[in-house]
SEGU-428329 format. One record per residue (C-alpha): y, x, z; residue in one letter. Coordinates in steps of 0.001 Angstrom, whole numbers, plus 500000, padded with zeros to 6 digits. Example, Ala and Ser with C-alpha at 12.3 -4.5 7.8 and 13.67 -1.06 7.14 Angstrom:
495500512300507800A 498940513670507140S 
REM end
This chain:
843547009864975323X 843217013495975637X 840482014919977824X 842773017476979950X 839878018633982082X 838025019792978834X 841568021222977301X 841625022721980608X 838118024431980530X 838536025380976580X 841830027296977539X 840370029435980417X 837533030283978433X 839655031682975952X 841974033884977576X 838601035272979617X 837102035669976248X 840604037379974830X 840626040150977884X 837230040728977623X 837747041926973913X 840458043378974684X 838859045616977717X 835635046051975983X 833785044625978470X 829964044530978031X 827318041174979433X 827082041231982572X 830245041473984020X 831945038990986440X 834096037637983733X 831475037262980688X 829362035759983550X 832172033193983976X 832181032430979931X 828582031220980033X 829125028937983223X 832732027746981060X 830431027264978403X 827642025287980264X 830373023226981566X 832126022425978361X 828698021524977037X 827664019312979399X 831027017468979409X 830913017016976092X 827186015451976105X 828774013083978801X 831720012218976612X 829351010967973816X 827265008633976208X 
REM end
């Protein structure tokens, strides 16, 4: 069955990730910020997938 809450967090994090290359953007900014917490969660859903 596909996981459509992870598919959902996996696509977010890549079109942050794709603007912030695109804009240069350096750590620290609002939306890198929001790629760590997208990549905490994805983490962390995955480790509960497994159980």
């Amino acid at each position: 069955m596909a996981d459509l809450y992870l598919k959902a967090l996996e696509s977010e994090r890549k079109s942050l990730w794709a603007a912030c290359r695109l804009k240069g953007l350096p750590k620290g900014t609002p939306e890198r910020l929001r790629i760590e917490a997208l990549d905490a969660m994805i983490s962390a859903h995955k480790g509960k997938a497994k159980k």
